[in-house]
C-alpha positions as CSV (number, residue, x, y, z in Angstrom):
1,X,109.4,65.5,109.6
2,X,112.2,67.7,110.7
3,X,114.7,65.6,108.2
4,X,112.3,66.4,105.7
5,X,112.8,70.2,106.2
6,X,116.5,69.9,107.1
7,X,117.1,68.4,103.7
8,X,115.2,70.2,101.1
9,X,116.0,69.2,97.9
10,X,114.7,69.6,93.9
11,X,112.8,66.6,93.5
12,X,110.3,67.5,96.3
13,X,107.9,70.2,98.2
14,X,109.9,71.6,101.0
15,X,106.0,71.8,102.3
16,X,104.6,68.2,101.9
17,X,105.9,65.6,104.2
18,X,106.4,62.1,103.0
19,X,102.9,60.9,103.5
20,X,101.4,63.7,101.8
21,X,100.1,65.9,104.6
22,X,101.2,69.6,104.7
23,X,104.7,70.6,106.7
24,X,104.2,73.9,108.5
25,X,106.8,76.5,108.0
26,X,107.9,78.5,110.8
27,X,110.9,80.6,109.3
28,X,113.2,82.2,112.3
29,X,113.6,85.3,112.7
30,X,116.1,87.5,110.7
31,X,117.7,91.3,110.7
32,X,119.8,93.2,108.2
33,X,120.0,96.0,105.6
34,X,117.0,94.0,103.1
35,X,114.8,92.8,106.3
36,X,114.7,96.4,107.4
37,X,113.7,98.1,104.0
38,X,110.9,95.1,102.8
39,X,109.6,95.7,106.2
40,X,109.3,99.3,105.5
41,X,107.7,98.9,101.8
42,X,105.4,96.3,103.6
43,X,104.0,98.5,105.6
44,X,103.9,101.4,103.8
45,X,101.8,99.2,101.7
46,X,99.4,98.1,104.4
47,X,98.8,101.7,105.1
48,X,98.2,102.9,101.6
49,X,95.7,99.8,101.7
50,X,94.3,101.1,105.0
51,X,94.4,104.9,103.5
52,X,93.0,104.8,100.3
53,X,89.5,104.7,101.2
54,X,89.7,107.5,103.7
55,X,91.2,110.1,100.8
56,X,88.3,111.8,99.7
57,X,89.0,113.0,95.9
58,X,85.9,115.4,94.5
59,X,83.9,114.4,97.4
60,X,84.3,110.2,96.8
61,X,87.2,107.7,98.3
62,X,90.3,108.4,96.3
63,X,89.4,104.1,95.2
64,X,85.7,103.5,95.3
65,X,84.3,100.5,92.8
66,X,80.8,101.2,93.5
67,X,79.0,98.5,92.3
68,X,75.4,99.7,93.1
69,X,75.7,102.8,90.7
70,X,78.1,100.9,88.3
71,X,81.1,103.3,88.5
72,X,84.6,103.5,89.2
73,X,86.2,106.6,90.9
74,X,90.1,105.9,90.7
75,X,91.7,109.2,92.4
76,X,89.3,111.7,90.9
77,X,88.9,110.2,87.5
78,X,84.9,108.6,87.3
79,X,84.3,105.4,85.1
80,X,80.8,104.3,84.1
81,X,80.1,100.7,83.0
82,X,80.2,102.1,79.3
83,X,84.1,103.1,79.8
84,X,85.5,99.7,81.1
85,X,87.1,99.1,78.0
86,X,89.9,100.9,78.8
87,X,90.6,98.5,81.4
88,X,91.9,96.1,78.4
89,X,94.5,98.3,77.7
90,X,95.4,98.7,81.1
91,X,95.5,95.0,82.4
92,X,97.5,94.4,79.3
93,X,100.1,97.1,79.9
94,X,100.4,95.9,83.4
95,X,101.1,92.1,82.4
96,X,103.8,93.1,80.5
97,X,105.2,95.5,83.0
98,X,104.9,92.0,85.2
99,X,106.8,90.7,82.3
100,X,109.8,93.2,82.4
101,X,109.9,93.0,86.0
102,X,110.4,89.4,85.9
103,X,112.7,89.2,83.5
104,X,115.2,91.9,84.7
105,X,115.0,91.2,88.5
106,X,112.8,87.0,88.9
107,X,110.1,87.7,91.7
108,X,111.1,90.5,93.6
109,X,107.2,91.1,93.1
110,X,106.4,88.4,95.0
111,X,108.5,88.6,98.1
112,X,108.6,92.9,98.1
113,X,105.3,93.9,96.4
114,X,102.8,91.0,96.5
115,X,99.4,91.8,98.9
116,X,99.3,88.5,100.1
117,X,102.9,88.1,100.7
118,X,102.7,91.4,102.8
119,X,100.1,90.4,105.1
120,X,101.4,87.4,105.5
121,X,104.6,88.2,106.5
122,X,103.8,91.0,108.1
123,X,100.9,90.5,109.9
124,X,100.2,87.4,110.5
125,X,103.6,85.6,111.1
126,X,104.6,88.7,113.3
127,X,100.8,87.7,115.4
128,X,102.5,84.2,115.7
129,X,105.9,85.5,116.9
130,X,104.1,87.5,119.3
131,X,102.0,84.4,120.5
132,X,104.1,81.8,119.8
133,X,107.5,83.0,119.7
134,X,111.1,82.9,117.2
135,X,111.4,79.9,114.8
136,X,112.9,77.3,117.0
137,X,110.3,77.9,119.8
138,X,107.4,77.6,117.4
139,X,108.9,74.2,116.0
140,X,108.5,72.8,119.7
141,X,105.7,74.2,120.4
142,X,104.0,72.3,117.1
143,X,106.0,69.0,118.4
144,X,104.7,69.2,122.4
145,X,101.4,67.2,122.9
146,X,98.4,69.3,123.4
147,X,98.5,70.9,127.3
148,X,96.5,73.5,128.8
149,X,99.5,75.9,127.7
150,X,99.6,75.0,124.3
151,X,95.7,75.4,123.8
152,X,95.4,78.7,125.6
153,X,98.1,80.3,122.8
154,X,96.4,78.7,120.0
155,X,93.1,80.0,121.1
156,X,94.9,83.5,121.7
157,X,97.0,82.9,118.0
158,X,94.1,81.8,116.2
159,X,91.7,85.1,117.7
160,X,93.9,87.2,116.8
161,X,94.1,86.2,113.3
162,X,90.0,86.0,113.0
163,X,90.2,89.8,114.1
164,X,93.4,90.9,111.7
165,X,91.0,89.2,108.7
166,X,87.5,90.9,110.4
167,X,89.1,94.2,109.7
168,X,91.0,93.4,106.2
169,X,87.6,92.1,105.3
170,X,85.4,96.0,106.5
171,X,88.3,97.6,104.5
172,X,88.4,95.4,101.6
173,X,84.7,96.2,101.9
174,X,85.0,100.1,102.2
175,X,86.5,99.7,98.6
176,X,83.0,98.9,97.4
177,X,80.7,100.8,99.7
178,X,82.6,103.4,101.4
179,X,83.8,103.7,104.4
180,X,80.1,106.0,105.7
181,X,78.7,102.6,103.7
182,X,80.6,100.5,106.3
183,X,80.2,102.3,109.3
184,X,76.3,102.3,108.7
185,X,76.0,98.7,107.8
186,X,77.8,97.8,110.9
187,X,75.8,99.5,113.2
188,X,72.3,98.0,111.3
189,X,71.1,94.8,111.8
190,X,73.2,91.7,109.8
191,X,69.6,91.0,108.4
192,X,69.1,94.2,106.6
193,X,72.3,93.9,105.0
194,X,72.3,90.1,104.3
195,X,75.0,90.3,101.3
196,X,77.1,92.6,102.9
197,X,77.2,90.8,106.0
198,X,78.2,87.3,104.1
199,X,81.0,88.8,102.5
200,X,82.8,89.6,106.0
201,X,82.0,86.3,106.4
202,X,83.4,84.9,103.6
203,X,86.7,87.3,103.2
204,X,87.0,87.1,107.1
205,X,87.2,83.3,106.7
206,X,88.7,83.0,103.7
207,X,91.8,85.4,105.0
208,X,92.0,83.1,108.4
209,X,92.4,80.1,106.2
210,X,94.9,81.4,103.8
211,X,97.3,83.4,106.0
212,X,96.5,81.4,108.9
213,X,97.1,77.8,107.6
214,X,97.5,77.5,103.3
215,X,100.1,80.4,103.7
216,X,102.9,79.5,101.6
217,X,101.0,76.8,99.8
218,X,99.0,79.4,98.0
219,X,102.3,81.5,96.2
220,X,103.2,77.6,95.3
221,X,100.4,75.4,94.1
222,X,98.0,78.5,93.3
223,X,99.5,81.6,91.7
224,X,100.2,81.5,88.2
225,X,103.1,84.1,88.7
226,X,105.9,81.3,89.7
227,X,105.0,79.2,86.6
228,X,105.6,82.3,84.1
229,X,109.3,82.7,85.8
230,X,110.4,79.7,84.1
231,X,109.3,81.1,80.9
232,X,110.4,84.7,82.0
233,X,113.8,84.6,83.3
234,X,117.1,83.6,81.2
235,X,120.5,83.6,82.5
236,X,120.8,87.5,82.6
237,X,117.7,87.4,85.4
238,X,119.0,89.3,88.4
239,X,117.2,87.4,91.8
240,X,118.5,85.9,94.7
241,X,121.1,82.9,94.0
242,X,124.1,81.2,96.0
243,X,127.7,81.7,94.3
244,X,128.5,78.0,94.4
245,X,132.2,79.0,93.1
246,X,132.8,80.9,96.0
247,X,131.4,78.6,98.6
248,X,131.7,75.4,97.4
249,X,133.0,72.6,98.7
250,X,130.9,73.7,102.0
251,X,131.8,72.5,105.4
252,X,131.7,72.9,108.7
253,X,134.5,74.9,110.7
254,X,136.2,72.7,112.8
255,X,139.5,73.6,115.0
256,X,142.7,72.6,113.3
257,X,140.6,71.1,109.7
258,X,142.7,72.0,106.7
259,X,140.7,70.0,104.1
260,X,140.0,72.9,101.1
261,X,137.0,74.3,101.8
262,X,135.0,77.5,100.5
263,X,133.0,80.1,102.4
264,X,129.8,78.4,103.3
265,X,130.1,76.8,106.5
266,X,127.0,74.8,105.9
267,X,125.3,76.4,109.2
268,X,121.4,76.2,107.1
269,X,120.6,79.6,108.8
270,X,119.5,80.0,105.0
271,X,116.9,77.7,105.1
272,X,115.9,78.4,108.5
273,X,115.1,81.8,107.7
274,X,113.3,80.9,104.4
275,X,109.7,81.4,104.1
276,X,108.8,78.7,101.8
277,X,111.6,76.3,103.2
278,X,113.8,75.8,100.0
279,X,117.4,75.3,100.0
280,X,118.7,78.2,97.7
281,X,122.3,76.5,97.5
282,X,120.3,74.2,95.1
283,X,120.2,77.0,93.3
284,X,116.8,79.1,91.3
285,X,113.7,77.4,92.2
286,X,109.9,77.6,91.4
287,X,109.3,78.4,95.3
288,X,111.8,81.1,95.6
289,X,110.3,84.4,96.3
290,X,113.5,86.3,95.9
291,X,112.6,88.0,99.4
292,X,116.4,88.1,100.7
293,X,115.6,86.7,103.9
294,X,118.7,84.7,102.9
295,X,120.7,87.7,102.2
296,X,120.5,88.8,105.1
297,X,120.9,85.7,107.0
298,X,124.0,84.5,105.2
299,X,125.8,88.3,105.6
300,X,125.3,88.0,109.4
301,X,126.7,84.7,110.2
302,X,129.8,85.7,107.5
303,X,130.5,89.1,109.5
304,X,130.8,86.5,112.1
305,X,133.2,84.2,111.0
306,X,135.3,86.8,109.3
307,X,134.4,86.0,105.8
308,X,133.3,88.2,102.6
309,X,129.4,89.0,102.8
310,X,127.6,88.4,99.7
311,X,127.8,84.6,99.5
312,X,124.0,84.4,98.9
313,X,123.0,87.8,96.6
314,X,121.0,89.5,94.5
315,X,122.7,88.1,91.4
316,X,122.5,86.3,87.7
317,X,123.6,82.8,86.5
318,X,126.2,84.7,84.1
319,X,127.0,87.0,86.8
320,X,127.9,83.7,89.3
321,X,130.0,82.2,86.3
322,X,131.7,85.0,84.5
323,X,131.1,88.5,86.9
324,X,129.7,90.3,84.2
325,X,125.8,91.2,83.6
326,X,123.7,92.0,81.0
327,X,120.5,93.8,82.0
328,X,119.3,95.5,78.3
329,X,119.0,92.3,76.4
330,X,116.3,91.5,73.4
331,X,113.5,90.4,75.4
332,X,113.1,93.0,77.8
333,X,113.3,96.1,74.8
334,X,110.1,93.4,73.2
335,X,108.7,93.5,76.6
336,X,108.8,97.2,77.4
337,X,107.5,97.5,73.8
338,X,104.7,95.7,74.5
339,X,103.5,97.6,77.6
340,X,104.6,100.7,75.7
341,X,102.1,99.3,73.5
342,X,99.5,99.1,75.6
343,X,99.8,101.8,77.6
344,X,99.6,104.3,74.8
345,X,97.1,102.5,73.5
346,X,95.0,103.0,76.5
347,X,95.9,106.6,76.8
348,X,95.3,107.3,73.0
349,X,91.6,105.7,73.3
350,X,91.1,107.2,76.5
351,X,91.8,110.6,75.5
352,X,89.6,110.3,72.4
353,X,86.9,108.7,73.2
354,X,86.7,108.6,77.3
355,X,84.4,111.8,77.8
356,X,83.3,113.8,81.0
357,X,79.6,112.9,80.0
358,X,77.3,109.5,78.2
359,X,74.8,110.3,76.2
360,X,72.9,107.7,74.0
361,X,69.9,108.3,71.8
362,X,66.8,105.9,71.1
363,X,63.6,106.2,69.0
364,X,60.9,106.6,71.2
365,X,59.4,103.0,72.2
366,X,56.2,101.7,70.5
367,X,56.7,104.5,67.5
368,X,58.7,104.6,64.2
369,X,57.1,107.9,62.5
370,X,53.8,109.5,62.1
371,X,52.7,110.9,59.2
372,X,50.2,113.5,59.0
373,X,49.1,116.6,57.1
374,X,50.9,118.7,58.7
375,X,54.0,116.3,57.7
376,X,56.6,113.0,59.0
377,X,57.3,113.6,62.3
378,X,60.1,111.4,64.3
379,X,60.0,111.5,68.4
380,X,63.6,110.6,70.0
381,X,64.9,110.2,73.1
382,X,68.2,111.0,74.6
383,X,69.7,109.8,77.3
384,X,72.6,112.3,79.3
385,X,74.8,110.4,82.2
386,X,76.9,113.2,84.2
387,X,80.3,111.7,84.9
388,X,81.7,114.8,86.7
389,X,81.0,115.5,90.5
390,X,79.1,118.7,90.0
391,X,76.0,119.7,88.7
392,X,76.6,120.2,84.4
393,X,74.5,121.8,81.7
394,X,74.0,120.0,78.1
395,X,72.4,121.4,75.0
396,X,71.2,119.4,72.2
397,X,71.3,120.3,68.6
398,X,70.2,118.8,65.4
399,X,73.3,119.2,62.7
400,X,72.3,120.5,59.1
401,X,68.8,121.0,60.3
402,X,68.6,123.9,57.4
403,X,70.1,122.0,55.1
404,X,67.6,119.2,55.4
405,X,64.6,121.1,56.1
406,X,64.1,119.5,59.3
407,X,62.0,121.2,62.0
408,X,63.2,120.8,65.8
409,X,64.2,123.5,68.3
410,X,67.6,123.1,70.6
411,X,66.8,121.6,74.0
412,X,68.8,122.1,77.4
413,X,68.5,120.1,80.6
414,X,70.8,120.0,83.9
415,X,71.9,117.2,85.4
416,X,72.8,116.1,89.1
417,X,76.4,115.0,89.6
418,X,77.0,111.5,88.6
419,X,73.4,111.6,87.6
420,X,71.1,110.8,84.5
421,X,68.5,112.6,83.0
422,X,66.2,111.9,79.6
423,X,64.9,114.7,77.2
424,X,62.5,113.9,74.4
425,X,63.1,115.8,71.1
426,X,60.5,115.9,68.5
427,X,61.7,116.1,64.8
428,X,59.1,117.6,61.8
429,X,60.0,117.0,58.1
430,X,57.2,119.7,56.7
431,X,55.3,117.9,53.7
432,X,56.4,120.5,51.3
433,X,60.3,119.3,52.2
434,X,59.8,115.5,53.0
435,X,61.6,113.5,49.9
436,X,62.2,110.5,52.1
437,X,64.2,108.9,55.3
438,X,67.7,110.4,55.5
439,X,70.6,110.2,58.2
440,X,70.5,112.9,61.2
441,X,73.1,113.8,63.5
442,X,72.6,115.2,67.2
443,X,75.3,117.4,69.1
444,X,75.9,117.1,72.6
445,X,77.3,120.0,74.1
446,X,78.2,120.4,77.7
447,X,78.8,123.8,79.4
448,X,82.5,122.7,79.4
449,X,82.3,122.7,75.1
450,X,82.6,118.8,75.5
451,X,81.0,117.2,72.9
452,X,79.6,114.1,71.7
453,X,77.6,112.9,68.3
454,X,74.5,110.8,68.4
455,X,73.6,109.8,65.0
456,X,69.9,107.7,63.7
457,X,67.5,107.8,60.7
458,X,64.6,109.9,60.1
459,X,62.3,107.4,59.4
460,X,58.8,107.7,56.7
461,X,56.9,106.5,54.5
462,X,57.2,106.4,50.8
463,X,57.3,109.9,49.9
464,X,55.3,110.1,46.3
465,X,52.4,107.7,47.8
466,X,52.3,110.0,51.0
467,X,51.7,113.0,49.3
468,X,49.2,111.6,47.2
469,X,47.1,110.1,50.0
470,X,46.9,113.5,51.2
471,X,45.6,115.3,48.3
């Protein structure tokens, strides 16, 4: 097992030992300029996590997907289920912002940016340094039979894990229910909120599985993301890579040696740092989560012996081979096209067609017309959802109502914030005028001068046979 992680290579899983069973990963400890600021933009991460459903926006979570009422407040802005389309346009525009990330700068997404990445490394292997302590003592402590020592940090590792995912899982939930929501369900009986209570259960156990044990396995064998960098990246790609010019033939220093060798000193503090434990002197690999744990690694031990840092940067093929680097090339202008694209397409359709109110209009059930003497009368119903957070007037008016010698009078009704409210309008097509079924339009009209058209057709019967049947 331990030659198997000392000698990582490209024909194998740095996390699968020889009979097939998983290798467990205990990366040592690092500092430096890039360990410092990912620690930062990890937790200023977690905390934005941790915020968001605090931030009230117009009196709901600045994130709330409230599944119960259908809507989605995203920092003041309310989407009902009727305005999800949008998020087409917005997925879309955020693959291929994926896209030009990955092909200007690999995975920095992965090892800066990536949610499970960040609690992983930041949460839960700093939990196992706590208990456990740096890299090497972790490996011996995995090696040592099972004493009363060893099971007393594993119980204390393992409890502090279930806790970190017990309260990842109530604010995961707050996203859905609120943080009030959460607080309320808590203190209620598990039986009264039966499908509440099994999703801490199941994100509480799912988060101690992946970050506790899977870990690395998942940003390997799971996520897509790692596949599409082989499809992504080209030669220009700007991620983390060994100058093999400059440090090649490696070699240990050794008193009085003067065999040619270059900078590396083949010390493996590189792949003892690594948190998926590749080699990256074998160059880019599908593992590699450009997180410059290596970076930084490599710069300490060459301020130490004297040598140039930068043997293991942030760096592209043609800048290891010719020094020169070519970030605007033809596949990232198609690729910011693309999200250009899509993000314009979803702020065009948003714009026009994304209102501060729903309204939707019906013929009233069980009835198509009735016809009478005193003429063809039509009975509709509208519909009016609120999407704003305050109270909001609508009037309804019949276009061309003169025009088409139609008889209905404008109707008004108030709705409750994120509310809905019916009115029924009855429409009269006087004998004397009734020359058959023709389209009608509806206005909505908010007290903002919003406005939305809800168009049907006025319904009869044959006009020459109804007139006779009534003389």
């Amino acid at each position: 097992m331990d030659q198997h992680q000392k000698s990582p290579n490209l024909d194998t899983l740095s996390t699968i030992n020889q009979d097939g069973s998983k290798f467990n990963i205990h990366p040592a400890d690092v500092k430096g300029s890039f360990t410092i600021r990912r620690r930062i933009t990890a937790w200023v991460l977690i905390l934005i996590y941790i915020l968001l459903p605090w931030i009230q926006i117009n009196g709901y979570p600045a994130v709330f997907i409230d599944l119960a009422e259908r809507r989605f407040h995203f920092f003041g802005l309310t989407l009902l289920t009727q305005d999800f389309w949008v998020f087409f346009f917005l997925v879309s525009g955020l693959a291929f912002s994926l896209f030009v990330l990955a092909s200007l700068v690999g995975r920095v997404w992965c090892g800066w940016f990536c949610p499970y990445t960040v609690f992983l490394e930041h949460l839960y292997r700093r939990i196992e340094r706590f208990v456990d302590g740096d890299g090497p003592k972790r490996k011996k402590l995995d090696a040592a039979p099972m004493s009363g020592s060893k099971a007393l940090k594993r119980t204390i590792k393992w409890g502090l894990y279930i806790l970190a995912s017990f309260i990842l899982a109530h604010i995961f939930l707050a996203y859905f229910v609120s943080i009030p929501g959460v607080w309320e369900k808590m203190t209620s009986a598990p039986t009264e909120n039966i499908s509440q209570f099994l999703f801490i259960l199941s994100f509480t156990a799912i988060f101690t599985f992946c970050f506790g044990w899977f870990r690395e396995q998942f940003c390997i064998i799971l996520c897509p993301y790692g596949r599409f960098q082989s499809a992504l990246t080209d030669d220009q790609t700007v991620t983390v890579f060994y100058d093999h010019k400059r440090g090649e033939p490696r070699g240990k220093m050794r008193k009085g040696d003067t065999t040619p060798k270059g900078d590396c000193i083949d010390c493996k503090r590189c792949i003892n740092v690594c948190p998926t434990g590749i080699d990256i002197r074998n160059g880019l690999q599908l593992e590699c989560v450009a997180c410059s744990a290596c970076i930084d690694a490599c710069n300490d031990i060459m301020k130490k012996v004297n040598r140039p840092t930068g043997l293991i940067r942030y760096d592209s093929t043609a800048g290891i081979e010719t020094g020169k680097r070519k970030i605007i090339r033809p596949r990232i202008l198609l690729y910011l096209l693309f999200t250009l694209m899509g993000l314009s397409a979803l702020t065009a359709t948003f714009i026009s067609k994304a209102k501060p109110f729903y309204a939707d209009l019906t013929r009233m059930r069980q009835t198509t017309y009735n016809a009478s003497k005193e003429g063809v009368r039509n009975t509709f119903v509208v519909n009016i959802t609120n999407k704003r957070n305050r109270e909001a007037t609508y009037t309804i008016a019949l276009d061309d109502k003169a025009t088409n010698k139609l008889v209905v009078d404008d109707r008004s009704m108030t709705v409750s914030p994120l509310g809905s409210s019916t009115i029924t309008l009855s429409v009269l097509s006087p004998v004397d005028d009734y020359n058959g079924p023709i389209n009608i339009q509806f206005t909505v009209t908010a007290d903002d001068d919003s406005q939305q058209q809800l168009s049907s057709r006025f319904l009869g019967p044959n006009p020459r046979l109804y007139k006779e049947d009534l003389k």
